[in-house]
C-alpha positions as a Markdown table, in Angstrom:
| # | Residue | x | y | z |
|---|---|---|---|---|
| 1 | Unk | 0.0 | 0.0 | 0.0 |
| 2 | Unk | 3.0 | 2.4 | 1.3 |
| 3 | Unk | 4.3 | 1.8 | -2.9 |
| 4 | Unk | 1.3 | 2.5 | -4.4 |
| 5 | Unk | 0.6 | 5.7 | -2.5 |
| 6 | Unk | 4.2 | 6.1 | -3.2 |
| 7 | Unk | 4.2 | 6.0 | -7.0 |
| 8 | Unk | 0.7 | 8.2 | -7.3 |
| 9 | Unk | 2.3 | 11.0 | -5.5 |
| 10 | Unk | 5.1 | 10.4 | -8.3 |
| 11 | Unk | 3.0 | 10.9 | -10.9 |
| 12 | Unk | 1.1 | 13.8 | -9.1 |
| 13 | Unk | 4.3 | 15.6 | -7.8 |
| 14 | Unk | 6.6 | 15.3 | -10.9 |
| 15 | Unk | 5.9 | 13.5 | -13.7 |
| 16 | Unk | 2.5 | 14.9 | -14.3 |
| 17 | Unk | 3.7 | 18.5 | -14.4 |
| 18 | Unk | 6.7 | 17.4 | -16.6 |
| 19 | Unk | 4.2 | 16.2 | -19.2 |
| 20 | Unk | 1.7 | 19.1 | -18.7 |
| 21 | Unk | 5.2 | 21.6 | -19.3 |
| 22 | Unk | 6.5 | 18.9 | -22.2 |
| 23 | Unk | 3.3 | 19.6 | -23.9 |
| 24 | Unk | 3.6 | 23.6 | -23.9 |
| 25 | Unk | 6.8 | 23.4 | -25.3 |
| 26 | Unk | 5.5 | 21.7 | -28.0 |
| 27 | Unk | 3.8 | 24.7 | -28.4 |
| 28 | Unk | 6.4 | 26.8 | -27.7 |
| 29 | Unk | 8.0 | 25.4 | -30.3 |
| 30 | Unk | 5.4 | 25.4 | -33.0 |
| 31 | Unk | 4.6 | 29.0 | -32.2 |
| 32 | Unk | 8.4 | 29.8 | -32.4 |
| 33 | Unk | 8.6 | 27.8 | -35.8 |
| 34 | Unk | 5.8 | 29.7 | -37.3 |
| 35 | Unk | 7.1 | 33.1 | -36.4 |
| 36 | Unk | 5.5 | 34.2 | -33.4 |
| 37 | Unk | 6.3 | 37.8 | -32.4 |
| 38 | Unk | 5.9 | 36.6 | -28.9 |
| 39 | Unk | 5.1 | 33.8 | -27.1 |
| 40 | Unk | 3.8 | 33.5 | -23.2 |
| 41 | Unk | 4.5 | 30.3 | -21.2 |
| 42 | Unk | 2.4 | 30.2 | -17.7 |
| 43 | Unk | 2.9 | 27.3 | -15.6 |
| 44 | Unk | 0.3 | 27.1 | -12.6 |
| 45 | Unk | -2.2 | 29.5 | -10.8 |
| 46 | Unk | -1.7 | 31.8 | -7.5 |
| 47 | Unk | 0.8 | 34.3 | -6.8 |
| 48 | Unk | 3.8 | 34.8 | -9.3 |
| 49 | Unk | 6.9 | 32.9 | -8.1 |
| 50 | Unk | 9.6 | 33.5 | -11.3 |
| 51 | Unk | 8.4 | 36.1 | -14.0 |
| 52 | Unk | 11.3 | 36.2 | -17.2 |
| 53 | Unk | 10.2 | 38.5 | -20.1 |
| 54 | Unk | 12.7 | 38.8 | -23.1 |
| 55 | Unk | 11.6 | 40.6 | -26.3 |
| 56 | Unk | 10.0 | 37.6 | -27.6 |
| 57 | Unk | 9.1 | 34.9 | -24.4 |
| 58 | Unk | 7.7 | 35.2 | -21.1 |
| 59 | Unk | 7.5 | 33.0 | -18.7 |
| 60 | Unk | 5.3 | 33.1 | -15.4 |
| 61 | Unk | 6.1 | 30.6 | -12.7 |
| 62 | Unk | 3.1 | 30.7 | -10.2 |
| 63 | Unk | 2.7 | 29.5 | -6.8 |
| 64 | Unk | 0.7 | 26.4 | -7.6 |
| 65 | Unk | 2.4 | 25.0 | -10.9 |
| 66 | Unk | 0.1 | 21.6 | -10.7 |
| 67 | Unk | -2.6 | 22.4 | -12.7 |
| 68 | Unk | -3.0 | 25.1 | -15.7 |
| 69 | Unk | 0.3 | 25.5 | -18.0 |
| 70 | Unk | -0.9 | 27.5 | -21.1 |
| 71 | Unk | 0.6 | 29.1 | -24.1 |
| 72 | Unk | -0.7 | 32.2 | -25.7 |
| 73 | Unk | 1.0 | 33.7 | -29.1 |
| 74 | Unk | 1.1 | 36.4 | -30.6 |
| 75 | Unk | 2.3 | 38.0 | -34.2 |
| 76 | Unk | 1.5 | 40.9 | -35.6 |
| 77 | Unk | 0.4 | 39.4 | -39.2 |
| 78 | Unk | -2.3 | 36.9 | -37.8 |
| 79 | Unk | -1.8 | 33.7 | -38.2 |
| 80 | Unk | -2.9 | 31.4 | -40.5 |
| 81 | Unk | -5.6 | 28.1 | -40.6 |
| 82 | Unk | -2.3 | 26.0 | -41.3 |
| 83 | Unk | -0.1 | 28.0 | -39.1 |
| 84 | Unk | -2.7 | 27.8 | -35.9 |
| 85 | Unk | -3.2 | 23.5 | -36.9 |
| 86 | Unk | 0.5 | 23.5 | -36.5 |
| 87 | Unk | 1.1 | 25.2 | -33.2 |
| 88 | Unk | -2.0 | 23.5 | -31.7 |
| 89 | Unk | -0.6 | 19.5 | -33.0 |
| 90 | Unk | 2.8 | 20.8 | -31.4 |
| 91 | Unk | 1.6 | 20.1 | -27.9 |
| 92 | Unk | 0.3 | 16.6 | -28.4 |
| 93 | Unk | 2.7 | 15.5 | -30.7 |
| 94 | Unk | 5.3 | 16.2 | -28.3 |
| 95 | Unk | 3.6 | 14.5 | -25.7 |
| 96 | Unk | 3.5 | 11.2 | -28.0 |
| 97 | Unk | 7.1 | 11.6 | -28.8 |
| 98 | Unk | 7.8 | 11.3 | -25.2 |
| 99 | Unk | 5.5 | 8.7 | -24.8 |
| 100 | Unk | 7.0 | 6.5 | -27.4 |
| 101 | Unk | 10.9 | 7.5 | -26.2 |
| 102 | Unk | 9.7 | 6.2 | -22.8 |
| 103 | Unk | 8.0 | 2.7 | -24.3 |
| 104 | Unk | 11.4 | 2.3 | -26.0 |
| 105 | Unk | 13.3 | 2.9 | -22.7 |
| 106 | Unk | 10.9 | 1.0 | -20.9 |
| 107 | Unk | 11.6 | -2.2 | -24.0 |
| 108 | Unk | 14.8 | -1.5 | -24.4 |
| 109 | Unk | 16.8 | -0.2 | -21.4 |
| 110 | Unk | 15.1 | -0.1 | -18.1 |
| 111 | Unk | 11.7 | -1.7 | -17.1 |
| 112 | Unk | 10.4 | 0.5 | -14.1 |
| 113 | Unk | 6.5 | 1.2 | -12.8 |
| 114 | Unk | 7.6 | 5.3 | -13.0 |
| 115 | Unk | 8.4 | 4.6 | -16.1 |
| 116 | Unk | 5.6 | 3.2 | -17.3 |
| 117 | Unk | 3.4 | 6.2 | -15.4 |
| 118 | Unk | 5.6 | 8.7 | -17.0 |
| 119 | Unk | 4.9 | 6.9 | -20.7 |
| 120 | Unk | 0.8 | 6.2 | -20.0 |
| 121 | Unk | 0.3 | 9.9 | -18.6 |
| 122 | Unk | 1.6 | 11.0 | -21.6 |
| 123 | Unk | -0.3 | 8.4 | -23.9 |
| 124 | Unk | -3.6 | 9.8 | -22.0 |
| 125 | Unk | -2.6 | 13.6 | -22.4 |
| 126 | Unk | -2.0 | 12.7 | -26.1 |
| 127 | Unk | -6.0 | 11.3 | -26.2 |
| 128 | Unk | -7.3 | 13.8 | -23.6 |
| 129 | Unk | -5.9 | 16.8 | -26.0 |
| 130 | Unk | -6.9 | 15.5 | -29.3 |
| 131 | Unk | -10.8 | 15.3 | -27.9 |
| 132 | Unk | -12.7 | 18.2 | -29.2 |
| 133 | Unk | -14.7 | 19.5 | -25.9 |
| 134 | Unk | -15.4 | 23.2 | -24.8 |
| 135 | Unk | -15.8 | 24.0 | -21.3 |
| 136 | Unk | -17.0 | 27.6 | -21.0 |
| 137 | Unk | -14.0 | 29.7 | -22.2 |
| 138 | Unk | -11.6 | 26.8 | -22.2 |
| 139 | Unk | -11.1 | 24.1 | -24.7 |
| 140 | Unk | -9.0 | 21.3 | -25.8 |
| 141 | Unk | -6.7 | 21.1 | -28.8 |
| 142 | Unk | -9.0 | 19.0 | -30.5 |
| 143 | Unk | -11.4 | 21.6 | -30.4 |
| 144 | Unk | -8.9 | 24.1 | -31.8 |
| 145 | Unk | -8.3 | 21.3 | -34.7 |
| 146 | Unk | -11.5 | 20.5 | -35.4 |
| 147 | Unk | -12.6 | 24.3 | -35.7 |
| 148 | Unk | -9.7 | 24.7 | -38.3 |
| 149 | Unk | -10.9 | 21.7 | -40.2 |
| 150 | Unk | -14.8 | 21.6 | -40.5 |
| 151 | Unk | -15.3 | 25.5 | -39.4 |
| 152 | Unk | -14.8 | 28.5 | -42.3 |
């Protein structure tokens, strides 16, 4: 019992927010590929812990960085459908590429539960993201994607 409670406050503690910041860069990145004129990372809710702004990233550390990491971008030509498609896959692709680097690991090299929790967290953010749902102003990248697809 001692393990398992051990090994869920893993994946609560650390891996989870790894993942949830894996998946931002992924956005990070897409938005830096596609020419963002700047691009804000935010990690957690509360008070601001760590604030770095640079001419074109900003990050905000707040005091609880467990839940809500977002990226917003900016550029002063807007963006466009395939530009947006891109940034938004960014974030879930990542998360499967880490996914599948952790299964080969895991094959490979090193069989370990935190392992496999690291590799299945990132599996579910990978599903959970590419759902389309809307939750009052928030929604997942699946919603973003299917807007760009089947919405003019």
């Amino acid at each position: 019992m001692i393990n398992y409670i051990f090994h869920v406050f893993i994946l609560i503690i650390l891996l989870a927010p790894i993942s949830l910041l894996i998946h931002e860069l992924g956005h990070v990145y897409g938005a830096t590929r596609m020419k963002a004129t700047k691009v804000q990372l935010s990690i957690g809710i509360g008070s601001t812990l760590f604030q770095r702004d640079t001419n074109k990233f900003e990050i905000i550390l707040r005091r609880f960085f467990l839940v809500h990491y977002a990226t917003a971008t900016v550029r002063e030509e807007p963006f466009r459908r395939s530009e947006k498609l891109f940034i938004t896959i960014m974030g879930p692709l990542f998360n499967a590429i880490c996914a599948f680097s952790l299964f080969l690991i895991e094959y490979y090299v090193y069989t370990h539960l935190i392992i496999q929790l690291f590799m299945l967290f990132n599996i579910w953010l990978v599903v959970m993201n590419l759902i389309p749902f809307k939750i009052g102003q928030k929604h997942s990248d699946g919603y973003t994607i299917y807007r760009l697809f089947f919405q003019w």
